[in-house]
C-alpha positions in Angstrom: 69.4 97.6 80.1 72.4 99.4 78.8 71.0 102.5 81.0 71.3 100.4 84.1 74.4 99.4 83.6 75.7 102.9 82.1 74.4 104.3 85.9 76.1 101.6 87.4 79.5 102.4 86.4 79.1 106.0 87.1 78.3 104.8 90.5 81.7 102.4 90.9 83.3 105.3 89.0 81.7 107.8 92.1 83.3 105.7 94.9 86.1 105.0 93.3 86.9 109.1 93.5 86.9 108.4 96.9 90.4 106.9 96.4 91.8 109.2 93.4 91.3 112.2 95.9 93.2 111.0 98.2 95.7 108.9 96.3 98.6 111.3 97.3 97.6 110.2 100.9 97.7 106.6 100.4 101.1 106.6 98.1 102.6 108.5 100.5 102.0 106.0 103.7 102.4 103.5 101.3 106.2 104.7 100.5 106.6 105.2 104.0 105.3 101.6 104.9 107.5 100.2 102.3 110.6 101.6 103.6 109.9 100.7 107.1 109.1 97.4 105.6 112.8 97.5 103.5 114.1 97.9 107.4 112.4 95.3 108.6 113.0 93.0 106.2 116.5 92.1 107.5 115.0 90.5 110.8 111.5 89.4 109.1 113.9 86.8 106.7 115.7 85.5 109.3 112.5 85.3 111.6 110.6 83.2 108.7 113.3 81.0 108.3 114.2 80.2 112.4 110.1 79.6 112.8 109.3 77.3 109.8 112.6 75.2 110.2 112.2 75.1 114.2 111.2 71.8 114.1 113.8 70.3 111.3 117.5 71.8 113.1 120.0 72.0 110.8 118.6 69.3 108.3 117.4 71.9 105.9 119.9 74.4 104.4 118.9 77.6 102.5 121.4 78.9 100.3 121.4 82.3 97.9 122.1 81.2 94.1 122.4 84.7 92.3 124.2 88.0 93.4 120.8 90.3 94.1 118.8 87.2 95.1 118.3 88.6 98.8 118.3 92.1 97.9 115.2 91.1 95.1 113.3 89.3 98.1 113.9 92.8 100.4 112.7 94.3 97.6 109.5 92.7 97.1 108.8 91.8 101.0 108.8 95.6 101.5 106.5 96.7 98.9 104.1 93.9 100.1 104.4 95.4 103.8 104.1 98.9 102.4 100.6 97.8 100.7 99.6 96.2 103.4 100.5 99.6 105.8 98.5 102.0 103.5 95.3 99.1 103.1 93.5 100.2 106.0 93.9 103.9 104.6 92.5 103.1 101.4 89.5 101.1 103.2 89.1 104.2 105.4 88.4 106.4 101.9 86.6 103.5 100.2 83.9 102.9 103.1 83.8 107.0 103.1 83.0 106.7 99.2 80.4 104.2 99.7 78.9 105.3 103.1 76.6 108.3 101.4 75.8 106.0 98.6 75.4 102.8 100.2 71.5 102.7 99.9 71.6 103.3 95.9 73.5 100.1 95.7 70.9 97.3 95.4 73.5 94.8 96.2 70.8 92.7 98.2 73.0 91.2 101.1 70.8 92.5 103.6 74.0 94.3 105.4 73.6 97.8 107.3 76.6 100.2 106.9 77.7 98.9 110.7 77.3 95.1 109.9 79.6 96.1 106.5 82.3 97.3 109.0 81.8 94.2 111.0 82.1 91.7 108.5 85.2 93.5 107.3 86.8 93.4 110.4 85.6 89.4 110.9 87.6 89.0 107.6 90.5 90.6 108.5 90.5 89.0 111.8 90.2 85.3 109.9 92.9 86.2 107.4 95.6 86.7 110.7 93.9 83.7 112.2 94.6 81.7 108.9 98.4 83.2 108.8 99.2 82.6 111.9 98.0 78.5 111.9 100.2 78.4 108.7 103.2 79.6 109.9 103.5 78.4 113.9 101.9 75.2 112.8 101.9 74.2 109.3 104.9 75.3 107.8 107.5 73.4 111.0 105.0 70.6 110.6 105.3 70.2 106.8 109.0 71.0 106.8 109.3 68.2 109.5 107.4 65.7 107.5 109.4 66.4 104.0 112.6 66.1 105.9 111.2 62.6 107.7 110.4 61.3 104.3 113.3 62.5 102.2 115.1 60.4 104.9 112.9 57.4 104.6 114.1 57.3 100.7 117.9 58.0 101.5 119.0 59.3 104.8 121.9 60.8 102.8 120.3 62.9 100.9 120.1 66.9 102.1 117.3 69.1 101.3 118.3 72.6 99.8 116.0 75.6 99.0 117.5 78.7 97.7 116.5 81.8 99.8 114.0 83.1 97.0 111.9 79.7 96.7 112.1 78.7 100.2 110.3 82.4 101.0 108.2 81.8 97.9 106.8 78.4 99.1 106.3 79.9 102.8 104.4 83.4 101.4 102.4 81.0 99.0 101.5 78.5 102.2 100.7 81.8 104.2 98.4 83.5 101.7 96.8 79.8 100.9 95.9 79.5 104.2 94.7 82.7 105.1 92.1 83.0 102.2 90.8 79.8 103.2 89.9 81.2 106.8 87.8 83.2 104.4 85.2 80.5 104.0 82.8 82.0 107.0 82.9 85.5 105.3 82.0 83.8 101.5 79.6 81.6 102.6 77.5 83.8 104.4 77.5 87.1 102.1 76.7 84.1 99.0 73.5 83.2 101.2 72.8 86.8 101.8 73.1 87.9 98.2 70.7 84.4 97.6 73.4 82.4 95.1 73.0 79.7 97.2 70.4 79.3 100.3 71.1 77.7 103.8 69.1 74.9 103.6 70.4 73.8 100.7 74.3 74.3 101.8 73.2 72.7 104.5 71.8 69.7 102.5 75.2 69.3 101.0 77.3 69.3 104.0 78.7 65.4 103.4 79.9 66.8 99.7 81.6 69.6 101.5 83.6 67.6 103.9 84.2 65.1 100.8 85.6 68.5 98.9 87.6 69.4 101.8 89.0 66.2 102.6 90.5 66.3 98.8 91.2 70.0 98.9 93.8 68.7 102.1 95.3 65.9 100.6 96.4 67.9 97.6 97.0 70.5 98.9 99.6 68.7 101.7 102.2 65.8 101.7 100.9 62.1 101.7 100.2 61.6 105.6 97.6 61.6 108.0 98.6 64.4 110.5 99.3 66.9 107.9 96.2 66.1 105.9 94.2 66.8 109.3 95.6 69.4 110.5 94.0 71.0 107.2 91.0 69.7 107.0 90.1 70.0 110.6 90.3 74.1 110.8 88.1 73.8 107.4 85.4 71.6 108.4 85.3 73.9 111.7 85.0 77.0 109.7 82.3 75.8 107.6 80.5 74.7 110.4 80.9 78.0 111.8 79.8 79.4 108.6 76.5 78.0 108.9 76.0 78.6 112.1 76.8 82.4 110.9 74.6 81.7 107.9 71.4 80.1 109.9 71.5 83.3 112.5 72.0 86.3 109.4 69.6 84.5 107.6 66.8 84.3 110.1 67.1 88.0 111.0 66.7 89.4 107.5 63.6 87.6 107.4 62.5 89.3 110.5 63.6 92.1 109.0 61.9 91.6 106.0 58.6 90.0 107.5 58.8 93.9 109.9 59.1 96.0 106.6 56.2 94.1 104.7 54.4 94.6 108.0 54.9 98.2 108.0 53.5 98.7 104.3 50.8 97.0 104.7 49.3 99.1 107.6 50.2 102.2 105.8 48.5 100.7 103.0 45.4 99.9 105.1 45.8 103.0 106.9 45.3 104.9 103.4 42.7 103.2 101.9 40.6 103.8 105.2 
């Protein structure tokens, strides 16, 4: 037991070298990144704050509170866009690391090296697709609907955000959303790696939407269009993740039904 798991460090520890080879690469584009990201910065603030208050005019002021508040929030937005600039280079290395070891790994999630590279890029794709639903359509929406109700209790009452929670709120929305696009990925490597199977997801598909219906009202302002406009992208991906699920699914067991076949008439083939 402790042998196994001895030999599976040294292999994390193997791919991981993969990236400590190269790390003078990757903290080098990621300094770059970050200063680009320090330049950019200026018009990415102002950007965020014209697009998630495009639907509320001038009913919602943001204001700065402390001396470096703005400077703090360049700051931080760079490094984040400086990671994100050297990510692809430390995937590159990583899938480099793992590509001549790949077969040791008995990860059993019936993925080949290219479907691995497909299912990365499917996540990545879903993460923009989540970030971009939040912040063209969720963040004007819910901004619209705070400012509709604060109204309803006292129309003279103004809403004010300081620059550093205002972005806060919006990076927390963004990342929120685009992790929950995530759902296809996570749901079909958990029926691959057999924590869970199709049939039985499948079998539970009322409890899901019941989870999801929850997961929107909590997670969104008491009223109906904001509440669907979360739920309905979730329910769709889960659908979709079956979908996904059902067709992986029923080609590893081709697969798996070819490779029994195979050993058997080698089998026969030597006790003839």
């Amino acid at each position: 037991m402790s042998g196994g798991y001895t030999h599976t460090l040294q292999e994390i520890d193997e791919v991981l070298d993969g990236i400590r080879e190269n790390l003078i690469k990757v903290l080098i584009v990621g300094i770059i990144g970050t200063i680009v990201g320090y330049a950019a910065s200026f018009w990415l603030i102002e950007a965020i704050e014209m697009e998630a208050l495009r639907m509320v005019g001038d009913k919602v002021e943001i204001i700065q509170t402390e001396p470096l508040e703005v400077i703090l929030l360049q700051i931080k937005i760079s490094v984040i866009i400086g990671f994100l600039i050297a990510l692809p280079l430390i995937a590159y290395y990583l899938y480099n690391s793992i590509d001549d070891r790949i077969e040791r790994f008995d990860l059993n999630i019936n993925l080949t090296k290219s479907q691995i590279l497909l299912t990365g890029l499917a996540s990545v794709l879903l993460f923009v697709g989540g970030v971009l639903y939040a912040f063209y359509i969720m963040m004007p929406l819910t901004f619209r609907v705070l400012v509709l109700m604060t109204e309803w209790v006292d129309p003279g009452i103004g809403m004010r955000y300081t620059i550093s929670s205002f972005m806060n709120l919006v990076l927390l929305f963004i990342l929120a959303f685009g992790l929950a696009f995530q759902l296809p990925v996570v749901l079909n490597l958990s029926i691959r790696s057999g924590l869970v199977s199709y049939e039985y997801v499948k079998s539970k598909r009322k409890a899901a939407y019941l989870i999801i219906i929850i997961v929107a009202a909590a997670a969104s302002e008491p009223t109906f269009v904001t509440q669907v406009l979360i739920a309905v992208p979730l329910i769709f991906f889960f659908e979709v993740s079956l979908v996904w699920a059902k067709f992986s699914q029923r080609r590893a067991r081709k697969k798996e039904m070819k490779k029994r076949a195979k050993e058997e008439k080698k089998s026969k083939n030597k006790n003839s």
